[in-house]
Each structure stands twice: as C-alpha cells, then as structure tokens.
N, C-alpha and C positions, 0 to 999 in steps of 0.2 A: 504494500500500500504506500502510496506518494504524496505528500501534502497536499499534491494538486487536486487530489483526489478526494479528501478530507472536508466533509461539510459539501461536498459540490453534488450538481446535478449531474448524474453521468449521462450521457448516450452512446447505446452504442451501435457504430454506422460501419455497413456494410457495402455501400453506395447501390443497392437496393432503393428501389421507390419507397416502399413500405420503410427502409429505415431512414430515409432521407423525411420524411414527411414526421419519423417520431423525434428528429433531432431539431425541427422545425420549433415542434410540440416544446421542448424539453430544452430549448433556447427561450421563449416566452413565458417557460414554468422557472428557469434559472431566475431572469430577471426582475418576476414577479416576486421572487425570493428574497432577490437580492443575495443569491450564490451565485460562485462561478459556477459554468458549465464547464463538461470536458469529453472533449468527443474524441472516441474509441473505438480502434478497429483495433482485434487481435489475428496476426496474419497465424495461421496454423499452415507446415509445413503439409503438402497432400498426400506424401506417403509415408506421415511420422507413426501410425500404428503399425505399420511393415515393415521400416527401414528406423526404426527408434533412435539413430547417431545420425551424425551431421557426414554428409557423402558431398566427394568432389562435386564441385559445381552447381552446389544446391545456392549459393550466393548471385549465382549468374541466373536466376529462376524467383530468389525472393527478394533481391534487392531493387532489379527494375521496377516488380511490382508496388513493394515499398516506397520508391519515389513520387509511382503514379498517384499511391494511395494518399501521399504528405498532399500531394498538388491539388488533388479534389480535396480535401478536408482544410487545406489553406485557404482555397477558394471559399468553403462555405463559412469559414469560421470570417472571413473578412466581411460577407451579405449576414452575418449576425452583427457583427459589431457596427456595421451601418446602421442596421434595425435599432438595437438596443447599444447604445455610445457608452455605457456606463457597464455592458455584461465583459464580466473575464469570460476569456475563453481559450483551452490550454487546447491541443491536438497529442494524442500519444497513440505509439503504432506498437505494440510489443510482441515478441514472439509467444505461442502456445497455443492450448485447446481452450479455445473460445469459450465454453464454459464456465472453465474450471478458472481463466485468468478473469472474466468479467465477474466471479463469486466471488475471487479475493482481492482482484484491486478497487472493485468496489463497497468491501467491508465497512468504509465508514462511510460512506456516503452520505447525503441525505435522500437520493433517489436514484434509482436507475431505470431508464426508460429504453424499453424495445418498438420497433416497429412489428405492428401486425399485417397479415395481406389485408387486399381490400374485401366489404362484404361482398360473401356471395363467390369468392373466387372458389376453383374449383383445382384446389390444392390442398398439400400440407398444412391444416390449418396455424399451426407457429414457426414451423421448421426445429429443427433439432435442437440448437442452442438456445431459444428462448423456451421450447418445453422443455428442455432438461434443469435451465435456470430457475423455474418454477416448483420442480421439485425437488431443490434442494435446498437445505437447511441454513437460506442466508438471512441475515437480522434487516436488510432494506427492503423497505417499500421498492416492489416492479410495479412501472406502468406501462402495459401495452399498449401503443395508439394503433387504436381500430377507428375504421370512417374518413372518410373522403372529402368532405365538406363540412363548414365551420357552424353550430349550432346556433338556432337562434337565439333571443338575446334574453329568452326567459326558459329556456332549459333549465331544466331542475338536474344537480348532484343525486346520485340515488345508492343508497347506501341497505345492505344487506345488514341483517341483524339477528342475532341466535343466542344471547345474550354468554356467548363465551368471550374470555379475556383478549382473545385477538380478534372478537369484534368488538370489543371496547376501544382496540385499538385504531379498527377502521372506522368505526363512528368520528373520532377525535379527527381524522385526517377528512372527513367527509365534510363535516361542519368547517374546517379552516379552511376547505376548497369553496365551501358553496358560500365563509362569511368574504372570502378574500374576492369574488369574480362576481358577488351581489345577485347571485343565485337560490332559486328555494331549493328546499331538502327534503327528499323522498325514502321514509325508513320505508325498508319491508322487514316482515319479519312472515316465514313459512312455518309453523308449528313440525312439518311432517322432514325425520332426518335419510328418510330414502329419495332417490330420485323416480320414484313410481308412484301411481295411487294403490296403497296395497289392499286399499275398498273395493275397487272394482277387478280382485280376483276370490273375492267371499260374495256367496249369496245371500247372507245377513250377516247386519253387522249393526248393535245397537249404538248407534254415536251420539253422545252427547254433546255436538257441533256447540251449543251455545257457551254449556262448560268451558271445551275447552280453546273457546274464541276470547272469553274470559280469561282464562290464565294464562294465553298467548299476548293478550294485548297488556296485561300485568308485567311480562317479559318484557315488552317492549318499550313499553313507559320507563320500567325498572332502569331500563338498558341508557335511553336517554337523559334520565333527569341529572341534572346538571350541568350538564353541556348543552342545555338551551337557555340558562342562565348564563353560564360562559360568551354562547355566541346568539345575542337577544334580538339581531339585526337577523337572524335568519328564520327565515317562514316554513314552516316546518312540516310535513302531511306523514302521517303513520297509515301506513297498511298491513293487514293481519288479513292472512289470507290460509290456507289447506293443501293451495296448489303444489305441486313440484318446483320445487327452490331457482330451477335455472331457469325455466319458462315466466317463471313469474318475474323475474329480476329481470329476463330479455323484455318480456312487456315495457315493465315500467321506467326501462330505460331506453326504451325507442328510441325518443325524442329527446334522449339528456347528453349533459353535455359532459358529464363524468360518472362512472359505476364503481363503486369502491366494495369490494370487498375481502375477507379472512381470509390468508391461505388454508386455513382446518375447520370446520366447525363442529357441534358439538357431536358427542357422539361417535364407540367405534366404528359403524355401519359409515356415517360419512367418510371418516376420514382414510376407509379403507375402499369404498370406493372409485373406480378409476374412472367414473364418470364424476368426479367431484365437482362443490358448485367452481369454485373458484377454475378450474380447467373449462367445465362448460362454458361461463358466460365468458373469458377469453378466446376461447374460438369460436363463438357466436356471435358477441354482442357489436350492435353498430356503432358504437363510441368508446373512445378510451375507457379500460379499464384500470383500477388500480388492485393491485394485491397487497395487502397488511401482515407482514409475516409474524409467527408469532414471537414470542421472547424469548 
C-alpha cells in the first residue's frame, strides 16, 4: 500500500468502456470528497500461471504496453483535472494479478470503484476481476458503475436493509450519499433470507403476513433510527415488502441514482448462497451499485 493510495478514491481502468465510464464516476465521487483519486491499471503478465518467472523478452511485450497504458491514463487524468482544478490525481501501473494487487493496494482506501458492462449486455456479467474482488475479504467499500446515462435530478439513493451490522454499515454510506447529492432515500427491507418464494412450493401454508409485516417494519425503523437524526435534510420512504430480496431492490432502484448495499446479510442460507443479494443486484441493476463490506 502507497500513501497515494491512503484515504483516496481508487479506480481501476482497464481502458474498457465500462471502466472508463467508472473512472468518470469515481473522479466526480473523489472531488465530491475532497480525496485524491488514483487510477489503476494492474498489467498481469499473460502466461504468468504457466510460465510463473520472468523469460527472455517478456520486457519487449510489457513495456511497450506499459507506455501505451501511462499515455491513455495521462491523457484522462489531464480531462479530470480540467473538470475538477482542485482533484489530485496520481496514475500507477504495477505488475501482478489484478485481483489480488487491487485487494491490497487498495486496503486503505476510502473507495474502490469498478466498471460494470452496460444493461442488458449479453456477456460476463462483471468479468473475473471484479467478481473475484467481490468475494473477497477486503475492508472497502466497491462501487460498481452500472448505466449509461446520468439520473434524473430527483433519483432516490436506495439502500437494502436486514438489520445486520454490515447493513448498518451500508445505511450510514447510503444516507451521506443521498444527504451529500440532495437526494431522497429509499430503505427496503425483505423479511424473507432465501432468494425464492418458498410459499409457492407448499399447498398450505398459515401466514400470519400482518404479524410478520409488523416485526419487519420494527426491523426496519430499528435499523434506521438515528441516522435520520444524523442526516435530517434527507426524505426518507421505508419499504417492507415479502418479495425476493434482489427483485425487489432491482424494482426500487430502477430509477435511482445509487443502490447500496451489504456484502452478507443475515442468515447462513444467505450468505451461502451463490445467488447472493449483493452479486445479484451487481449484475442486474441499472445504476451504480455500492457494496459495504463487512468489518
């Protein structure tokens, strides 16, 4: 980890659309901060799982590239510093697995931002390095920028809620997003920890829906009070719904202009999972999302 590194916004650019468009993101979120940014590209050698030493000539193969790579990201970092006169912004090219170097050089970060494809493409929905980034055990907030075009101007933040500690933790990042951009805030909260209705595989089934619409919205109150004292400028709408946790999050953030949430929630069923919420609504949702790792 590099000082430059320390407190800043990372991105990291691939010179991909989709990552040029989060570095965009992730220069406007730097300056909003008032951190530097620092844009990142890890060159990984192509036949380093095969060939694990350094072979004749491998210099004549990633140093040209390296240059290319300094020149595009010089290039972008100068249309930043146009934009925003006042953002630092450092460029660093380091050798490794893309990964395993964007989990540790950006350990202290305050954010690391990925590019996602555009909706609806009919690909990999993250590619390797941002799903493997996701499931690994690092203490920063990821933000994937998913969506193509820039939200209207009363998009609501929408924030996922299960009243576990790492969504206390994305609550807290959800309310400084929606008080900082003058945005409302959209809790949801889904009582049910499977990604199924597992009602519609019983032929009876006595529910006591009112009950436990009751004790979900109890959860949900729980989850927020104090943080709408914290941040008293923002408007606030709770939803307590049944539905399956990632459809319902894709709903109500159709039209938003950020989705924050947990990387676990609660429960072993979720977080074992490999349709997790926080994987689903990254490869589905049409606007950036944010993940909250937990502690």
């Amino acid at each position: 980890m590099t000082d430059g590194l320390r407190n800043a916004v990372v991105a990291g650019f691939d010179l991909s659309e989709p990552s040029r468009r989060a570095a965009y993101w992730a220069a406007h979120e730097a300056s909003r901060r008032k951190r530097p940014l620092v844009l990142l590209h890890v060159l990984s050698w192509p036949f380093e799982d095969f060939l694990p030493v350094r072979v004749p000539g491998e210099e004549k193969v990633t140093e040209p590239l390296q240059r290319a790579l300094q020149r595009e990201m010089e290039a972008l970092r100068g249309r930043f510093q146009d934009t925003y006169p006042d953002l630092e912004v450092e460029v660093q090219l380091p050798l490794g697995d893309p990964a395993k170097s964007l989990t540790e050089l950006s350990a202290d970060a305050e954010l690391l931002v990925l590019g996602g494809p555009k909706v609806g493409a009919q690909v990999h929905p993250l590619g390797a390095t941002a799903a493997e980034l996701l499931t690994r055990r690092s203490g920063v907030p990821i933000v994937v920028v998913r969506g193509d075009g820039s939200p209207s101007d009363d998009a609501p933040v929408v924030v996922g809620v299960d009243g576990s500690s790492v969504s206390s933790r994305a609550i807290g990042f959800a309310f400084e997003a929606a008080s900082s951009r003058g945005r409302p805030l959209v809790a949801v909260h889904s009582w049910s920890d499977v990604p199924f209705n597992p009602f519609d595989y019983l032929d009876e089934w006595e529910l006591q829906w009112g009950e436990i619409r009751e004790k979900s919205q109890v959860v949900l109150s729980e989850s927020l009070a104090g943080w709408q004292e914290q941040y008293p400028d923002v408007e606030v709408r709770q939803s307590v719904t049944a539905s399956e946790p990632v459809s319902t999050l894709l709903g109500e953030a159709a039209n938003a202009c950020l989705l924050v949430v947990g990387s676990h929630g609660r429960g072993l069923v979720r977080r074992m999972l490999l349709g997790s919420v926080s994987h689903g609504v990254v490869n589905r949702a049409s606007c950036p999302v944010a993940v909250l790792p937990a502690q």
